[in-house]
Structure formats: structure tokens, C-alpha cells
BALOBA-1460 file (C-alpha; in Angstrom, 3 decimals):
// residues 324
<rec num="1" residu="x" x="77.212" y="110.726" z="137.618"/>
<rec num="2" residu="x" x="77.347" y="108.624" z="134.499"/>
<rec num="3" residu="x" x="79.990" y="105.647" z="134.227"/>
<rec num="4" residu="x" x="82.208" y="105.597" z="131.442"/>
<rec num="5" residu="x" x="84.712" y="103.085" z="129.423"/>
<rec num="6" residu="x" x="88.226" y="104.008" z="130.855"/>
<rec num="7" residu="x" x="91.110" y="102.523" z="129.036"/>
<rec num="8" residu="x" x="93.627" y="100.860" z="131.728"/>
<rec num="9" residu="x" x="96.075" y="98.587" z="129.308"/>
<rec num="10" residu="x" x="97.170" y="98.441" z="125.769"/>
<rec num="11" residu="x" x="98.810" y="95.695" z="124.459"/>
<rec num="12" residu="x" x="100.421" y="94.712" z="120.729"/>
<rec num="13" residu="x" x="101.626" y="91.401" z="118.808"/>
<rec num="14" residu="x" x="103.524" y="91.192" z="116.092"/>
<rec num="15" residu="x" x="104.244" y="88.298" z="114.061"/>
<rec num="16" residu="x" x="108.529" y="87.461" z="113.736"/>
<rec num="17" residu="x" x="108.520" y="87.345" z="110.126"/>
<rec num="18" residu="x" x="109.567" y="90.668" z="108.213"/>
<rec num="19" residu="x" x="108.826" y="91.327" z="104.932"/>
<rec num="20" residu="x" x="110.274" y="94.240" z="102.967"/>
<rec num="21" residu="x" x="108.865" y="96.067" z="100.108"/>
<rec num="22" residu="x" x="112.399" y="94.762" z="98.208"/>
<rec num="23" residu="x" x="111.449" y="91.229" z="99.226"/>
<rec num="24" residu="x" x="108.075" y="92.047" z="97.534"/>
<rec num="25" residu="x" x="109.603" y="93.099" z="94.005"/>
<rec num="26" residu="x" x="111.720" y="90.241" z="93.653"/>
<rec num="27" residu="x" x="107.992" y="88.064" z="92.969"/>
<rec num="28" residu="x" x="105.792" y="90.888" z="91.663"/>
<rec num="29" residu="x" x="106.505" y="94.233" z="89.141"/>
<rec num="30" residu="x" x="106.911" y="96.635" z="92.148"/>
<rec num="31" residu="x" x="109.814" y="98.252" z="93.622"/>
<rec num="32" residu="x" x="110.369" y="99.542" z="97.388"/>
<rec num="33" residu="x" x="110.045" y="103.481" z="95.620"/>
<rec num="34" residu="x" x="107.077" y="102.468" z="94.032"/>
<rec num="35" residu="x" x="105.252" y="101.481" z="96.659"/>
<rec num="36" residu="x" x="106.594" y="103.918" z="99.685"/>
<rec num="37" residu="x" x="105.663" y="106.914" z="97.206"/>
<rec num="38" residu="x" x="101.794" y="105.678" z="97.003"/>
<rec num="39" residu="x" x="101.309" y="103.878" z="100.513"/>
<rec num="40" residu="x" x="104.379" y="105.345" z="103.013"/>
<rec num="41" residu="x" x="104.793" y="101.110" z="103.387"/>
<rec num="42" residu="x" x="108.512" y="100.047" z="103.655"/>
<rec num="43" residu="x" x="107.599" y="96.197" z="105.231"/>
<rec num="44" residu="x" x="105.072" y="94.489" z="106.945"/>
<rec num="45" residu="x" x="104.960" y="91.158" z="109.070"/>
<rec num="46" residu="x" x="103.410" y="88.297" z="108.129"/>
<rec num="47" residu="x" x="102.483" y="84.655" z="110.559"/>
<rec num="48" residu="x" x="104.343" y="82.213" z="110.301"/>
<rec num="49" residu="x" x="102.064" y="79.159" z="108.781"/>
<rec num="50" residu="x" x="101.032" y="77.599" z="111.582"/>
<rec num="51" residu="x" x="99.773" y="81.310" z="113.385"/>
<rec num="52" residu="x" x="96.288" y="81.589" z="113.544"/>
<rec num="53" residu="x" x="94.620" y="85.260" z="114.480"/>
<rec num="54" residu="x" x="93.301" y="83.488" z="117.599"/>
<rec num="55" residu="x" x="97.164" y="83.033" z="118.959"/>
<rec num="56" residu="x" x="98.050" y="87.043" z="117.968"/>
<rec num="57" residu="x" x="95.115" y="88.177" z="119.546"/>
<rec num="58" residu="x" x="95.870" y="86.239" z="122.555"/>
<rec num="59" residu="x" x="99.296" y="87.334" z="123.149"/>
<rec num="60" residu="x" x="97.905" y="91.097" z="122.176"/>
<rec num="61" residu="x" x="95.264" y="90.481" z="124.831"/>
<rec num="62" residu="x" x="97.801" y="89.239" z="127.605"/>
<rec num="63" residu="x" x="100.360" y="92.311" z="127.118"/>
<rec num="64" residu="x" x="97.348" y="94.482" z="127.824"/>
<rec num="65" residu="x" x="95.979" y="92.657" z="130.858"/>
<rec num="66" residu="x" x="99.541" y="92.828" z="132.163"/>
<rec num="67" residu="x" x="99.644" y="96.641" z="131.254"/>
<rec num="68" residu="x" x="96.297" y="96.753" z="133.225"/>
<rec num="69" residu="x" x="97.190" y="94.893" z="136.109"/>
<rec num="70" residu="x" x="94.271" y="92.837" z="135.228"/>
<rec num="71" residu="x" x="94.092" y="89.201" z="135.349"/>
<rec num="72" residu="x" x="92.092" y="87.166" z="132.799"/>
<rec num="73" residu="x" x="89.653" y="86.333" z="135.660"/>
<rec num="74" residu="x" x="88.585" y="89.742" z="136.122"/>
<rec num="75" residu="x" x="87.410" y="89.916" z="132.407"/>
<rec num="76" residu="x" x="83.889" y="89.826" z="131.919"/>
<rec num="77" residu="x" x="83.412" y="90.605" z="128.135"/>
<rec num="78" residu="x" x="86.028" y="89.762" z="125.097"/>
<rec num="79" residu="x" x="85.132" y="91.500" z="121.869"/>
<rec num="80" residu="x" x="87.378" y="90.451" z="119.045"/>
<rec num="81" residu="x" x="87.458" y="92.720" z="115.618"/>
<rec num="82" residu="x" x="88.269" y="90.488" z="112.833"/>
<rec num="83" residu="x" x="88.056" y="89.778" z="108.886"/>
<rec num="84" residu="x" x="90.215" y="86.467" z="109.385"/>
<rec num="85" residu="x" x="89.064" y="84.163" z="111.579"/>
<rec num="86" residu="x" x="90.136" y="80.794" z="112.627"/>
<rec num="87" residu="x" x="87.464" y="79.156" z="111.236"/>
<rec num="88" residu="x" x="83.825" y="79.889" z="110.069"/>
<rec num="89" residu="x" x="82.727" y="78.736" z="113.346"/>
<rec num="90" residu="x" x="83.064" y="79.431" z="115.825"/>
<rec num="91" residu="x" x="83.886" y="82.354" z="116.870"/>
<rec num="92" residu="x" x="87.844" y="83.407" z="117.337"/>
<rec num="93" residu="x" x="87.421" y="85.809" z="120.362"/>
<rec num="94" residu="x" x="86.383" y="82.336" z="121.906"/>
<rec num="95" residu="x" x="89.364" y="80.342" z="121.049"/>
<rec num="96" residu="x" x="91.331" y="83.475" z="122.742"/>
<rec num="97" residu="x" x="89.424" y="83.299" z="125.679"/>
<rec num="98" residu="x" x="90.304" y="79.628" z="126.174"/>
<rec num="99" residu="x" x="93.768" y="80.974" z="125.217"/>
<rec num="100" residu="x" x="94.014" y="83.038" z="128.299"/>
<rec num="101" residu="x" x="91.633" y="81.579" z="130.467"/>
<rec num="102" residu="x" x="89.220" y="83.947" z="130.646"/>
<rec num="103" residu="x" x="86.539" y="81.510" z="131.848"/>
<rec num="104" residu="x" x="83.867" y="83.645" z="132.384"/>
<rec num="105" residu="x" x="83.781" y="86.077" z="129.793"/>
<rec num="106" residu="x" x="81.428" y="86.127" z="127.388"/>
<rec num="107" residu="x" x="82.871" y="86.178" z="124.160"/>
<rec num="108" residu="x" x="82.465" y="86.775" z="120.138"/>
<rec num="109" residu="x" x="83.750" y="88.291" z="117.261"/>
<rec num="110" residu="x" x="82.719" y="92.120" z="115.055"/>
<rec num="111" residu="x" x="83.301" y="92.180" z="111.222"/>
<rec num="112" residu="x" x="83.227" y="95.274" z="109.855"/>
<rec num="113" residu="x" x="86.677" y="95.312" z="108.160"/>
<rec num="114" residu="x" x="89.422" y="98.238" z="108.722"/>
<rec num="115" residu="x" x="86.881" y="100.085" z="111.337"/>
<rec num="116" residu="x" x="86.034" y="96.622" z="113.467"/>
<rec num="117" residu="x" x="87.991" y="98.025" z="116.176"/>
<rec num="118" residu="x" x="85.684" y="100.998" z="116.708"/>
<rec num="119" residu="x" x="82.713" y="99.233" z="116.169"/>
<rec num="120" residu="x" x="83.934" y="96.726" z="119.306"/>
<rec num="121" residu="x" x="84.644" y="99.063" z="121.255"/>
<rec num="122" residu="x" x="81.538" y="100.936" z="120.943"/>
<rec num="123" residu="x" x="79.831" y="97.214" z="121.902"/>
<rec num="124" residu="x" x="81.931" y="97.369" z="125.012"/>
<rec num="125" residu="x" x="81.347" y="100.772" z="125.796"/>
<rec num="126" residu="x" x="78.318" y="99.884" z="125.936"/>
<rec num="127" residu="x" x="77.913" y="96.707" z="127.433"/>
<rec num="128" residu="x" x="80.006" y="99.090" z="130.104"/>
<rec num="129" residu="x" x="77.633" y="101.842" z="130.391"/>
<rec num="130" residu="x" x="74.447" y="99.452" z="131.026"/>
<rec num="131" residu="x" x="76.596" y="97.737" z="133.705"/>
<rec num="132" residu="x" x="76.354" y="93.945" z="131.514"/>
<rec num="133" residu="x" x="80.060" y="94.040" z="132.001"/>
<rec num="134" residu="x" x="82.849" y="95.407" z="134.353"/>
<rec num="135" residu="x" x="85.407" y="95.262" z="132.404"/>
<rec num="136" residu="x" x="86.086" y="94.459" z="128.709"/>
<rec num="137" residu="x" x="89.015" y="93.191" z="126.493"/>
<rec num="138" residu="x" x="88.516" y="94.575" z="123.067"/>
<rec num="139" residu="x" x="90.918" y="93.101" z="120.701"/>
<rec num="140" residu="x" x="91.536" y="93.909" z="117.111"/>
<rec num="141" residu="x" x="93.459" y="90.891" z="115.512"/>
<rec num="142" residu="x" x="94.442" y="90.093" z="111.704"/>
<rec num="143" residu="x" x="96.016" y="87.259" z="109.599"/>
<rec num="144" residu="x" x="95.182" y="89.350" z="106.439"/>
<rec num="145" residu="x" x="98.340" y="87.615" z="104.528"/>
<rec num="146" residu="x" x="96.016" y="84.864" z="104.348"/>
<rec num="147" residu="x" x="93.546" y="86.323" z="102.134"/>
<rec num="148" residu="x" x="95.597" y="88.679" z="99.991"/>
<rec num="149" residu="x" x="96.265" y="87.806" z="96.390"/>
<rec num="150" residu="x" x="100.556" y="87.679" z="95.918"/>
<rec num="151" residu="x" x="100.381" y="88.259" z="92.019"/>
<rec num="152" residu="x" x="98.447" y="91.554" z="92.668"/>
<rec num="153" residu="x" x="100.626" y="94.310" z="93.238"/>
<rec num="154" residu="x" x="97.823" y="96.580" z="93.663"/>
<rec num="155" residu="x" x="96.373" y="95.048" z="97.167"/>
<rec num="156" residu="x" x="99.547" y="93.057" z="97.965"/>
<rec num="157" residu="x" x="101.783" y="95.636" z="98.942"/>
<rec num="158" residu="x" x="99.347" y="96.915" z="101.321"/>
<rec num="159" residu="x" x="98.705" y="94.546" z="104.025"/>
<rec num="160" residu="x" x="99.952" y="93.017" z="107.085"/>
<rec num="161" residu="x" x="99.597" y="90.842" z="109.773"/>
<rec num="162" residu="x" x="99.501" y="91.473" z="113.688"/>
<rec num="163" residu="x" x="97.039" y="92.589" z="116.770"/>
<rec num="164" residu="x" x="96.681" y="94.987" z="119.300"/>
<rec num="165" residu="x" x="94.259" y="94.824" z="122.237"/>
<rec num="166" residu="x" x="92.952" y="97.227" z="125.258"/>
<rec num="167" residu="x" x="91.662" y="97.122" z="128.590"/>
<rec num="168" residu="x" x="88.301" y="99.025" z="129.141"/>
<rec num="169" residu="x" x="87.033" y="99.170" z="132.959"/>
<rec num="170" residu="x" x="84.246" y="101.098" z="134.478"/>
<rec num="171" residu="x" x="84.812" y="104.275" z="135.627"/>
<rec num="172" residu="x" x="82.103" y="106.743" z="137.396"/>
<rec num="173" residu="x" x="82.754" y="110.173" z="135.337"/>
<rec num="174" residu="x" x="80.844" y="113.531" z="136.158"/>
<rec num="175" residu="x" x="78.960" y="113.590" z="132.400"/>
<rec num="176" residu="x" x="80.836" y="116.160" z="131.229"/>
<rec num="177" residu="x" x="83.939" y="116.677" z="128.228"/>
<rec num="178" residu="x" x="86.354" y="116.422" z="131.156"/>
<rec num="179" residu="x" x="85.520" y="112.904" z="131.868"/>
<rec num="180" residu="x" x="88.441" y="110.435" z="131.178"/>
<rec num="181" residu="x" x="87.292" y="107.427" z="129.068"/>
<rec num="182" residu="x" x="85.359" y="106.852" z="126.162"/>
<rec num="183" residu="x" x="83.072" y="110.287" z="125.201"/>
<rec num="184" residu="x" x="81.719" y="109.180" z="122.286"/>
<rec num="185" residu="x" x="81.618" y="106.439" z="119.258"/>
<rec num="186" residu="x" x="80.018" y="107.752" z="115.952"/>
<rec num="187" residu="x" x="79.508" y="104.643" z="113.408"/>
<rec num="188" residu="x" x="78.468" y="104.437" z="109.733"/>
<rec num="189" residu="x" x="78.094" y="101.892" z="106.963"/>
<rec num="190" residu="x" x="77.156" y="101.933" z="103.343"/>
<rec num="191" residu="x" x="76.695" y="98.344" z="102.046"/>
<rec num="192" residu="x" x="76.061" y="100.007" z="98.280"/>
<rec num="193" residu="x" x="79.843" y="100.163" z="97.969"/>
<rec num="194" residu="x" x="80.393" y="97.000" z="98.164"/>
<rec num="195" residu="x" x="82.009" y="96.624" z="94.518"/>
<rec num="196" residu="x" x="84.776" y="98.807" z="95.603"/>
<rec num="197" residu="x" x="86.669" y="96.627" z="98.253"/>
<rec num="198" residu="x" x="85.398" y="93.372" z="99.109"/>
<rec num="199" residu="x" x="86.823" y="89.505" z="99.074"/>
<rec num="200" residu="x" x="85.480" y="87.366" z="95.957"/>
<rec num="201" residu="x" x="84.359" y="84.204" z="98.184"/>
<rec num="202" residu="x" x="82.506" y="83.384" z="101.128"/>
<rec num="203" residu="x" x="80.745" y="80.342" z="102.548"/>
<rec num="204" residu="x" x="77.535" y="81.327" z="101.394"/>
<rec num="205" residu="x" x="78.712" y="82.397" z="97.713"/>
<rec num="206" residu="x" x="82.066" y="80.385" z="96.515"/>
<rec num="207" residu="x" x="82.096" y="78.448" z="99.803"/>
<rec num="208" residu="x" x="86.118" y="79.234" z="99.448"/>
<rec num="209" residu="x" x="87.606" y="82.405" z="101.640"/>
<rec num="210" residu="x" x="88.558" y="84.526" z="98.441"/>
<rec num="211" residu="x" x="91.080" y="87.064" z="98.002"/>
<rec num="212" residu="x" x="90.768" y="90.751" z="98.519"/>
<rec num="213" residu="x" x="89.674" y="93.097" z="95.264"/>
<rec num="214" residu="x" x="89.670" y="96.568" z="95.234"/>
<rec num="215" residu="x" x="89.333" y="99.370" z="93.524"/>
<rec num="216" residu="x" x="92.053" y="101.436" z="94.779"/>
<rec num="217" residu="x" x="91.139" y="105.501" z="93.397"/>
<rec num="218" residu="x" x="87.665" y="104.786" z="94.510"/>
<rec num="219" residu="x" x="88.325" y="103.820" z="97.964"/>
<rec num="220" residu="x" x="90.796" y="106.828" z="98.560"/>
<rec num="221" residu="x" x="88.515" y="109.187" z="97.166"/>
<rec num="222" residu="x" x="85.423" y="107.815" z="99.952"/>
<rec num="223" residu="x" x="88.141" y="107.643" z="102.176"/>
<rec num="224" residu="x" x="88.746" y="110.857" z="102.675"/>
<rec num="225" residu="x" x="85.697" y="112.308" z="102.502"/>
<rec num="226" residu="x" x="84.419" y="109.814" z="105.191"/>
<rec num="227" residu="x" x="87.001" y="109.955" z="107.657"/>
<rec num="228" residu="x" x="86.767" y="113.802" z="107.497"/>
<rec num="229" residu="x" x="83.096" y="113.962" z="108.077"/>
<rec num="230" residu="x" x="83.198" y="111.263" z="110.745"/>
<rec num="231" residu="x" x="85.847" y="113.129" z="112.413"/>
<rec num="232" residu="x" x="84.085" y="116.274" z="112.280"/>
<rec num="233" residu="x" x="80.874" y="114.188" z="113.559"/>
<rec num="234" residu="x" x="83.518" y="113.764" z="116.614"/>
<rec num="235" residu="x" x="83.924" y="116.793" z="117.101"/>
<rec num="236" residu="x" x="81.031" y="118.851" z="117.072"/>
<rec num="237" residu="x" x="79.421" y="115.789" z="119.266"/>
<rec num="238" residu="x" x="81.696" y="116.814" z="122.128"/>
<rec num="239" residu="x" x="82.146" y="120.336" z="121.211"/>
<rec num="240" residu="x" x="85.556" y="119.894" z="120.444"/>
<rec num="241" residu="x" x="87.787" y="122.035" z="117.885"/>
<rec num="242" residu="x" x="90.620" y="120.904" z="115.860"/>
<rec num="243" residu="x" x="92.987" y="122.456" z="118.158"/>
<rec num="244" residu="x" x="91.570" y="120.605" z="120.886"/>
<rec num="245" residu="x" x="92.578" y="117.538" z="119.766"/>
<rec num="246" residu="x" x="96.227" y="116.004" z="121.431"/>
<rec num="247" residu="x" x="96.350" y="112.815" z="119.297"/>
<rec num="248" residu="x" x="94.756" y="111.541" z="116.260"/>
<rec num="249" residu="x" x="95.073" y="107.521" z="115.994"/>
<rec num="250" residu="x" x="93.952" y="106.837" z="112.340"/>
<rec num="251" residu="x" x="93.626" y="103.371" z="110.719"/>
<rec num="252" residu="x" x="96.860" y="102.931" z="109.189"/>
<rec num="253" residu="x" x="95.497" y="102.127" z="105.403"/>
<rec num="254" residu="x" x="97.513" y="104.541" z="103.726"/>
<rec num="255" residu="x" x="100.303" y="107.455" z="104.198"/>
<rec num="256" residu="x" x="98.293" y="109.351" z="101.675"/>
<rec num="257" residu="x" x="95.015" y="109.456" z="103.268"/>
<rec num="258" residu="x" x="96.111" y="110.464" z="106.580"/>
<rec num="259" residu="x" x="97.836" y="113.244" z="105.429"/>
<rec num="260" residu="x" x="94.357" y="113.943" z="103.353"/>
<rec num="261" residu="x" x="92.728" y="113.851" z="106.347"/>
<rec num="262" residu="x" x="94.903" y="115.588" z="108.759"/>
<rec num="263" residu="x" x="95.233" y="118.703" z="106.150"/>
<rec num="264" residu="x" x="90.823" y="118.676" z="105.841"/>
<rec num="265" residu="x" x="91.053" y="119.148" z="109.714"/>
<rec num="266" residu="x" x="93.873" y="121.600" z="109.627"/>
<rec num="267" residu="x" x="95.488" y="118.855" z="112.199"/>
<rec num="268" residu="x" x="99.317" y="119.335" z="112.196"/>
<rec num="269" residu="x" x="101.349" y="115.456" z="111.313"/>
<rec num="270" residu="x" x="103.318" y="115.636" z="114.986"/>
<rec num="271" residu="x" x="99.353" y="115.139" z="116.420"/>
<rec num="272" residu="x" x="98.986" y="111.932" z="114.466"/>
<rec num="273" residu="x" x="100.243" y="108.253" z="115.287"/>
<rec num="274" residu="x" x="101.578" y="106.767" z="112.262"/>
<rec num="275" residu="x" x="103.321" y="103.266" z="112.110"/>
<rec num="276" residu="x" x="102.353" y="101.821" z="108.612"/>
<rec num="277" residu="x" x="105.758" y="102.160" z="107.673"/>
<rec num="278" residu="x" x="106.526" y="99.517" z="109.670"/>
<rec num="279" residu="x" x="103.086" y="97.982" z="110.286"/>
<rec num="280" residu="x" x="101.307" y="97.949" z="106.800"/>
<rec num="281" residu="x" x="97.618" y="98.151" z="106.661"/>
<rec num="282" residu="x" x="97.068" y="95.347" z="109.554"/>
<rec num="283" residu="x" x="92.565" y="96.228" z="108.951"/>
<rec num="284" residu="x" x="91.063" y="95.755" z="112.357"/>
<rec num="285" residu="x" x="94.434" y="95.389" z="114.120"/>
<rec num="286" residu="x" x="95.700" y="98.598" z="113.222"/>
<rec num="287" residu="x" x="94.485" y="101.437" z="115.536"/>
<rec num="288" residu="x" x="95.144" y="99.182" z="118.908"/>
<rec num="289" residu="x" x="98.475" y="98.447" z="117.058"/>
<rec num="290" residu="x" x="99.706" y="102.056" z="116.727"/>
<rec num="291" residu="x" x="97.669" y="102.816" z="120.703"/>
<rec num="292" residu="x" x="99.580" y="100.388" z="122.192"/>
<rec num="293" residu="x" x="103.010" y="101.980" z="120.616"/>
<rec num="294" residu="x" x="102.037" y="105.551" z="121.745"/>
<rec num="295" residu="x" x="100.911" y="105.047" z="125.337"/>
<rec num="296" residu="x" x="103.937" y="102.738" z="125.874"/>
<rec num="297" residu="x" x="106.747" y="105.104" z="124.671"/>
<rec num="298" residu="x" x="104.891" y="107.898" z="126.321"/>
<rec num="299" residu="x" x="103.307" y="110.072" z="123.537"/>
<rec num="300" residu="x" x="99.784" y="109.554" z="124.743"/>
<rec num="301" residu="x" x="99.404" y="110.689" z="128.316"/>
<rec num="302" residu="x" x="96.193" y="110.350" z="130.993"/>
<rec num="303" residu="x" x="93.792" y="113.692" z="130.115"/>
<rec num="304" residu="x" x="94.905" y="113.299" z="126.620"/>
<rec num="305" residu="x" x="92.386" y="113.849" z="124.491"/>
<rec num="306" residu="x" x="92.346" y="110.942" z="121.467"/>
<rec num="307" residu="x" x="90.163" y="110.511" z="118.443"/>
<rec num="308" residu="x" x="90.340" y="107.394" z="116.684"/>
<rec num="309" residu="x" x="89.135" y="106.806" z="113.054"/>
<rec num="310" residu="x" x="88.669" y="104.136" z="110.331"/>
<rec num="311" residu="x" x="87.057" y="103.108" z="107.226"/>
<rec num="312" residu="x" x="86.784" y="99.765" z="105.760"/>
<rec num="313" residu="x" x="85.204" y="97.310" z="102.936"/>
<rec num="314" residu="x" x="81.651" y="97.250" z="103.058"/>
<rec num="315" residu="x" x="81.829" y="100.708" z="103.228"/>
<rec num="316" residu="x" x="82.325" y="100.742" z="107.128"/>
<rec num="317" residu="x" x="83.617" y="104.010" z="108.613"/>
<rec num="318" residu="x" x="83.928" y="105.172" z="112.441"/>
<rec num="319" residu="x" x="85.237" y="107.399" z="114.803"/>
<rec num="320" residu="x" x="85.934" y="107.593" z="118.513"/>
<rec num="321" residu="x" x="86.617" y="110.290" z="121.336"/>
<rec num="322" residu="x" x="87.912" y="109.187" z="124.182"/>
<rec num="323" residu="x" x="90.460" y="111.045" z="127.206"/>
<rec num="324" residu="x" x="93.136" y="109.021" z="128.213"/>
């Protein structure tokens, strides 16, 4: 008997504010063809000024302890994926534990860009497995408007704001592939790309927060090649085939890779949860986003099997297999 990381609640949080890729060319040389051709982005939301990531990723984290049936009491770990927090210091997941009342959770944040999500919930899973924690709220939650430059249509069209947020409790599973929960969490990083997608500040460099550079063929080229290999990783890791496969939840960075992707693994598009029309690139906030959409309108059911993938700045990239 080994225990595993079962997913009990999803929840999501979007901010009010719509913004439209027509809105968008009215202050920058785009147009709402222009952009859905290269990204499959029609709008985005955005927080209003005075929404911090803290406040999304609290409301995130209460729709999936409701979801649940949890209560913030019975959380014992909160592990919050974010590029945009609050403040320096300290750390956001704790401001949405104080949000919810979590009171005895330990809490604290995971950078690692677009694939922070995976990476937290492998630090669950295994804070899980050792029996450190019962159960876990893992929380990916983004003001990425924040840090986005408005005058570059290249990186501007691209993002969005919002969070999404899951349950994880312990569950004793048999060991094998037929074990509901989290199978497996495969993560990478290559710090050598760094010149390729990155912010140009920091406390420690400009001691300002910087805007987001990229360079935009690059990163789709490592993209794809990345999220194939770490998908494949997935696979072969649980001795799983394409076929096998019910849902694929990818980041949601762009229309173009995931249909990259998807055609490497010979994965039809009705297997793959897509809402970055709607959503944008929301970074760490975008694979609980689009789980919390498909298990609540009934795509995703228990026994599912689900493989989750990302890549980020940094280069991060990371995959997950998990049944429902």
C-alpha cells in the first residue's frame, strides 16, 4: 500500500475586467486577426488596481475547499505558484492563508514561471507521500498585467490575469497505474536560457520589478520540443501510450504550441483542455484555471486519466500524471 495525492476540489478566479484583443489595437499596432492567428487569444482579464494575487488566489482557494467539502481548518500545507507576488516579502501563499484562515498551515510560495503549478504540486505530493501533511491547497495565482510592457505588442497580447487552485488529500492506493491520484511529476529546468524569456529587473539587479522580454521564435521552438519530451517522460514512466491518455491539460501559452504538441503525440484536439481564448496566457494560474473548468462542466471524470504540462522562463518545463 503506498498513499497517494488525490485531487478532491478545484476551484477558479477570475478578475471582472475584460479585455478584448480590439480593445488592445486601439493603444498598440495589433488587430484582433493578428493576434488570434498567432496566439488563438480573443481577450483576457485583467485586476482591477487595487487586486493583489494574494486576494485571486484566495477566492481560487475557497471555491476549491468548497468543491472539496474541506474547510480551511483541515488544511495543513498551502503551496502558492507565483511570478507576481504581493510583495518581495513575504511570502503571498501567507497573506492567503490569513485570507482564509487557514491557521495552521504552513505556508510559502514556488517560482518557476508558466510550470510553477507542477512544480507545487509535486512539493505537495510529496509533503503527502512522507505523511508532513494531510492535505494540501496548491494554488497557482497571477497578476501578470502588472509586469507586462503595454507598448509591446509582442508580449502584451499574450497575458492575463486570474487563479485556479486544488484540493490534494491523502489517499492509500495499491502502487499500481490504477491508483487514483497523483502517479507521477517529472520536472526540468535549464537556467542557460535565460536570455530568451525573462523580466529585466529584480531586487537584487534593478531593485525595480521589470517588464517581461522575450524572444518569441525561440521560446516556441524549446517549447515544443520540451513539452513533447516531458510528456513522453510521462508516459513511458507509467507505461502509458498516447491512446491511453483521456485528457491533456496543457499550460495555456499559446494555440500554436498545443496543437504542436498534441500532433508530436498523435493526441487528437477533443483530448485537450483549451481556454486561452478566453483566458490568455495566465503563467502559473493557467493549468488549475482550465482543471477547474473541465471537472466542473463534467469533461474530466473520477478514473480519468490526466497529464498536465508546462514550460516557462528560466527555462522551466514539467509534466504530471495523475487519475482523477
Amino acid at each position: 500500500m503506498v498513499v497517494r495525492s488525490l485531487v478532491t476540489g478545484c476551484g477558479a478566479h477570475l478578475p471582472e475586467r475584460v479585455v478584448t484583443n480590439d480593445e488592445l489595437a486601439r493603444s498598440v499596432d495589433t488587430s484582433d486577426e493578428w493576434i488570434y492567428e498567432r496566439t488563438g487569444i480573443r481577450e483576457r482579464r485583467i485586476a482591477a488596481e487595487d487586486e493583489k494575487t494574494s486576494a485571486l488566489g484566495a477566492a481560487a482557494a475557497e471555491a476549491a475547499l468548497q468543491s472539496a467539502g474541506a474547510a480551511a481548518a483541515d488544511v495543513d500545507l498551502i503551496v502558492l505558484a507565483t511570478t507576481t507576488p504581493d510583495e518581495t516579502f513575504p511570502a503571498t501563499a501567507t497573506q492567503v492563508q490569513a485570507l482564509i484562515g487557514a491557521t495552521k498551515a504552513a505556508a510559502f510560495d514556488v517560482q518557476a514561471v508558466c510550470s510553477g503549478f507542477i512544480f507545487s504540486l509535486a512539493v505537495a505530493d510529496s509533503f503527502i507521500q512522507t505523511g508532513r501533511a494531510e492535505t494540501a491547497l496548491v494554488i497557482g495565482a497571477e497578476t501578470f498585467s502588472r509586469i507586462v510592457d503595454w507598448q509591446d505588442r509582442d508580449t502584451c497580447v499574450l497575458f492575463g490575469d486570474g487563479a485556479g487552485a486544488v484540493v490534494l488529500r491523502a489517499s492509500n492506493g495499491a502502487g499500481t497505474g490504477a491508483d487514483r491520484g497523483i502517479l507521477s511529476t517529472h520536472l526540468h529546468s535549464d537556467g542557460r536560457f535565460h536570455d530568451l524569456l525573462y523580466t529585466d529587473g529584480g531586487p537584487s539587479s534593478t531593485r525595480t520589478v521589470g517588464q517581461v522580454r522575450m524572444v518569441g521564435k525561440e521560446v516556441f521552438r524549446h517549447a515544443v520540443a520540451n513539452l513533447a519530451s516531458v510528456l513522453e517522460e510521462a508516459l513511458t514512466a507509467n507505461g502509458l501510450e498516447a491512446e491511453d491518455i483521456d485528457w491533456l491539460v496543457p499550460h495555456q501559452a499559446n494555440k500554436r504550441i498545443l496543437d504542436s504538441t498534441a500532433r508530436k503525440l498523435g493526441l487528437p484536439p477533443e483530448k485537450m483542455v483549451v481556454t486561452i481564448e478566453r483566458h490568455a496566457n495566465t503563467s502559473a494560474a493557467s493549468i488549475p484555471l482550465a482543471l477547474a473548468e473541465a471537472s466542473s462542466d463534467g469533461r474530466i471524470k473520477p478514473g480519468d486519466v490526466v497529464i498536465l504540462e508546462a514550460m516557462g522562463g528560466g527555462f522551466t518545463w514539467a509534466s504530471c500524471v495523475l487519475r482523477w
